[in-house]
C-alpha positions in Angstrom: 138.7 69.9 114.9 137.0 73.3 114.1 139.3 76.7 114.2 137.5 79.4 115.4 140.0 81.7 113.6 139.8 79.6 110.4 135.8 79.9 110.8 136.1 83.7 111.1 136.6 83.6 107.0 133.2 82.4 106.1 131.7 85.3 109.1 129.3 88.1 108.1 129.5 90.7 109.8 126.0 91.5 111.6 124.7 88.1 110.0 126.7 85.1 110.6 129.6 84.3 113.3 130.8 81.7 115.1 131.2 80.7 118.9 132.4 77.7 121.2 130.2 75.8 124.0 132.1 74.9 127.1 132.0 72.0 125.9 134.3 72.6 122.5 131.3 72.1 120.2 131.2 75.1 118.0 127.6 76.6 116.6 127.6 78.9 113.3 125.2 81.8 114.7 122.7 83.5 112.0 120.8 86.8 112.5 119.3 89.0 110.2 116.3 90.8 109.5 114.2 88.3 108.9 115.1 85.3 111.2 117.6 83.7 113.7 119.3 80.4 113.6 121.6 78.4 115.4 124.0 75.6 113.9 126.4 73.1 115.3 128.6 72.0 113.8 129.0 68.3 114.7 126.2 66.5 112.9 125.7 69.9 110.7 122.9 69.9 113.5 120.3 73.1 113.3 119.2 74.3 116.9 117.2 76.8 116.4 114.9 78.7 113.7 112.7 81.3 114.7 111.6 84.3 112.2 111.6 87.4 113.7 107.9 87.7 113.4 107.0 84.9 115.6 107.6 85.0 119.3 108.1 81.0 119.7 110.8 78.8 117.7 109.7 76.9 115.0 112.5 74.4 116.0 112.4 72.6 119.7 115.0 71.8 121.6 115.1 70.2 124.8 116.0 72.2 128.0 118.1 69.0 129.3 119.5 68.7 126.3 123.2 67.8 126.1 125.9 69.5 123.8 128.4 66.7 124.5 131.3 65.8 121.8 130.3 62.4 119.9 126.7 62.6 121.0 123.4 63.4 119.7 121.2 66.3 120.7 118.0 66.2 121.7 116.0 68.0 119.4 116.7 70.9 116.7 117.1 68.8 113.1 119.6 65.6 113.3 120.4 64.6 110.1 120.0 61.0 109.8 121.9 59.3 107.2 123.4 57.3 105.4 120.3 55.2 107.1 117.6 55.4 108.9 116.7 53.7 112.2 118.6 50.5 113.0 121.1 49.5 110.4 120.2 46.5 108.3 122.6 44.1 109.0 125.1 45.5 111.6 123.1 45.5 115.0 126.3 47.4 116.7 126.5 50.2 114.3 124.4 53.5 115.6 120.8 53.8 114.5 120.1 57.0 112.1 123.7 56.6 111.2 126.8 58.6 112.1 126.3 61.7 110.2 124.6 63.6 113.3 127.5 63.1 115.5 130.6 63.7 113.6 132.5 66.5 112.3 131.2 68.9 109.2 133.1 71.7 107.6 131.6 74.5 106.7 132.5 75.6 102.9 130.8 78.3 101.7 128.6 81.2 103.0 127.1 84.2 102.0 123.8 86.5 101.7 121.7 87.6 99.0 118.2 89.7 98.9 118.3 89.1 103.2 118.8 85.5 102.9 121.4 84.2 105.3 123.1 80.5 103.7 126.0 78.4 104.9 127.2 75.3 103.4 128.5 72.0 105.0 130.7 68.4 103.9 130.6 65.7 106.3 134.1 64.7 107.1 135.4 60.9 106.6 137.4 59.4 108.9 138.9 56.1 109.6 135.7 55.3 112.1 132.9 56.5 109.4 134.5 54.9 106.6 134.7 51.5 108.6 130.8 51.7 108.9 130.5 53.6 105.2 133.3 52.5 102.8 131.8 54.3 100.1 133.0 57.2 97.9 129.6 59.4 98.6 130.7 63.3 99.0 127.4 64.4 101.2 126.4 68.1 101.8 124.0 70.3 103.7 122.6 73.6 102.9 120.9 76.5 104.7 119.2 79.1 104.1 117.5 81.7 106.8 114.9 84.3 106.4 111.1 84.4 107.6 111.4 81.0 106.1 114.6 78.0 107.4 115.2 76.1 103.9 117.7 73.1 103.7 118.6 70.6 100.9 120.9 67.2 101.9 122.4 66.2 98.8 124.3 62.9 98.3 126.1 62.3 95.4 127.9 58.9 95.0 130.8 59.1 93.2 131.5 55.3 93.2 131.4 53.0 90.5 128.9 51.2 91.8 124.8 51.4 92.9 124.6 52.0 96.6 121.5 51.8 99.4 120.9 55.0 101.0 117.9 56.0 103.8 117.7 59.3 105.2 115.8 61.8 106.8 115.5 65.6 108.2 114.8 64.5 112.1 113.0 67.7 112.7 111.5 68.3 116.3 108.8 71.8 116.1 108.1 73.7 118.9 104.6 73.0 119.4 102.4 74.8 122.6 100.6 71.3 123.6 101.4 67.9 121.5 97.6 67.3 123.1 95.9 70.2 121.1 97.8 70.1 118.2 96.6 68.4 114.7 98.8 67.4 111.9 97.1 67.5 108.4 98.1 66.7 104.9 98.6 62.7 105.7 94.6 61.7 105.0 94.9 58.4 102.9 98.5 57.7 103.3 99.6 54.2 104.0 101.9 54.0 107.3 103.5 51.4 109.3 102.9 51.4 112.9 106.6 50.9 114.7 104.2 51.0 118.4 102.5 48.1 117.0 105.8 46.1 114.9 105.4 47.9 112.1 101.5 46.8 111.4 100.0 47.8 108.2 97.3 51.0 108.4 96.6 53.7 106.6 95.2 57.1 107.6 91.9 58.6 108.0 91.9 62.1 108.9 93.9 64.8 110.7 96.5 63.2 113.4 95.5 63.9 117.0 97.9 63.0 119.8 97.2 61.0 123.1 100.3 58.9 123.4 102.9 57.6 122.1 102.9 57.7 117.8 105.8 56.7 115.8 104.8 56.1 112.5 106.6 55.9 108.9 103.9 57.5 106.1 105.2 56.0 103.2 104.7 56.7 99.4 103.9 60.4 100.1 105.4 63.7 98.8 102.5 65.9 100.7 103.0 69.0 102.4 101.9 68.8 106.0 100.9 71.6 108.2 100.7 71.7 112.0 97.9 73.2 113.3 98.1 75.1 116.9 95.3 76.1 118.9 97.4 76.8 122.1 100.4 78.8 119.8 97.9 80.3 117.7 99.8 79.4 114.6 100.5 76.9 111.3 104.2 75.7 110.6 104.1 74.0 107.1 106.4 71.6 106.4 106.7 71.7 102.5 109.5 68.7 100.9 111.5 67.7 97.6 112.8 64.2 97.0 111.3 62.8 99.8 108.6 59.9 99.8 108.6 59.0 103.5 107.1 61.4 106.1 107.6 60.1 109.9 105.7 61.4 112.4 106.5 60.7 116.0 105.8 62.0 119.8 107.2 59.7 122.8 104.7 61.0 125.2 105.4 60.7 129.2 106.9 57.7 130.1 109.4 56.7 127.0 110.6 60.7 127.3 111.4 60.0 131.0 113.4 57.0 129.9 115.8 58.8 127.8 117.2 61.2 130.2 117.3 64.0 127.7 114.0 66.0 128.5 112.5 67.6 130.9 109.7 66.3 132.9 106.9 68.1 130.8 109.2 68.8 127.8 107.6 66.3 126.0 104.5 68.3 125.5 106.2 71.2 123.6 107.2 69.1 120.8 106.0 67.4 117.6 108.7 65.3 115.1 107.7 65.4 111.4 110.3 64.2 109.5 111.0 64.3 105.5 112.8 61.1 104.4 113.2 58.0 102.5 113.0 55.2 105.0 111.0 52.0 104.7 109.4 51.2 101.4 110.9 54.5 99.9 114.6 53.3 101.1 116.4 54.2 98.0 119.1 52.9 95.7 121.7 55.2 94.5 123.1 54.8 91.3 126.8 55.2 90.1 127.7 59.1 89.5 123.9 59.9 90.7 123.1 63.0 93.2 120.3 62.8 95.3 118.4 66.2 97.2 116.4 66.3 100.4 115.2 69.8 100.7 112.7 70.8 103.1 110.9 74.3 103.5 109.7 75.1 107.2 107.5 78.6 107.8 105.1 79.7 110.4 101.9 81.9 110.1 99.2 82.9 112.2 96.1 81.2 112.6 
């Protein structure tokens, strides 16, 4: 478990500290000139990003959300790996993977130039390794300013090649999922998981009016949301990633899951950077593999 007093090391004063939720979960806290950040760590899970120059979050999460140990959170960015979705082969294992609901350590920190970084390992235990048994040291980094930049870097360290999906879950803070549009995906194959997985491919901006859940494959794009109702762009730039999934669960799957507010929904757009589907990848012996993501916001 997580030492408040052991935390206090990696603290900068007027930048970074730590605190508990009632709960026990304990969030790394970021402030500084630029931007504010929030960070549990179980799952290495952001909750928040907002520069100081915007009055809305760039990262959603929901008001019913639930900050529970051993259990996902409803929005902010859940790191899925070392999988995405359902596992292949083992129907009772949990779908993204473990990595968002277990313990991370925090090993590094520091400033430089008003950028605000921290540095997390997932931790192994006897339960992860019976779903994982591979020797695959996994880190996340962050980096605050006007601008939330983090890299997921898996490096496998065993003598053998090894399957690895993942993904940056992120949820954005959106005014009206209805009067949003998503660009930078015109062309792109996808499969359509509302219609098992069909076969389409893109023509346009995305619009929303129900229910999408789609994974673009074979794309390294940068995609922008575009905001009428916030009266703002968040561009959502990506390394090392050839999957971008895209998915809203509109009124009645959100009031299924138990997790959002009755209208919550509507202030929220997932566009995730991964390597899911056809771009599933394998890893070789002694290779490192980076997901890094850049999110900022400017006015339309």
């Amino acid at each position: 478990m997580h030492n408040l007093d052991t935390l206090n090391r990696f603290a900068i004063p007027g930048q970074l500290a730590f605190r508990a939720h009632p709960t026990g979960l304990i969030f790394a806290e970021i402030d500084n000139a630029a931007g504010q950040a929030s960070l549990c760590l179980q799952g290495a899970h952001l909750t928040n990003f907002r520069p100081k120059a915007q009055p809305e979050p760039v990262v959603w999460v929901s008001e019913a959300a639930r900050y529970l140990p051993g259990k996902s959170i409803r929005g902010g960015v859940p790191v899925c790996w070392p999988w995405f979705g359902a596992h292949p082969r083992e129907s009772q294992f949990p779908a993204h993977g473990f990595a968002r609901t277990v313990p991370w350590a925090v090993i590094d920190s520091g400033a430089t130039n008003g950028v605000t970084h921290l540095t997390l390992q997932l931790q192994p235990s006897e339960a992860t390794r019976a779903q994982w048994p591979h020797d695959t040291p996994v880190i996340l980094r962050v980096q605050v300013s006007d601008v939330l930049e983090m890299a997921l870097i898996t490096h496998n360290a065993s003598d053998q090649a090894l399957p690895l999906s993942e993904a940056l879950h992120t949820y954005f803070q959106v005014g009206d999922i209805a009067e949003v549009e998503l660009h930078g995906l015109d062309g792109c194959a996808y499969l359509d998981k509302t219609e098992d997985f069909a076969h389409k491919r893109q023509a346009g901006a995305l619009r929303f009016g129900g229910e999408t859940d789609r994974v673009y494959v074979d794309t390294t794009a940068e995609c922008v949301i575009v905001d009428a109702r916030l009266q703002r762009r968040l561009r959502i730039a990506k390394q090392g990633s050839a999957s971008t999934v895209v998915w809203t669960p509109w009124e009645q799957k959100a009031a299924a899951m138990g997790d959002y507010t009755a209208q919550g929904w509507r202030n929220m757009l997932c566009v995730e950077s991964a390597n899911a589907a056809d771009n599933a990848l394998s890893l070789a012996p002694g290779a490192t593999q980076t997901l890094r993501v850049r999110y900022s916001a400017e006015a339309l």
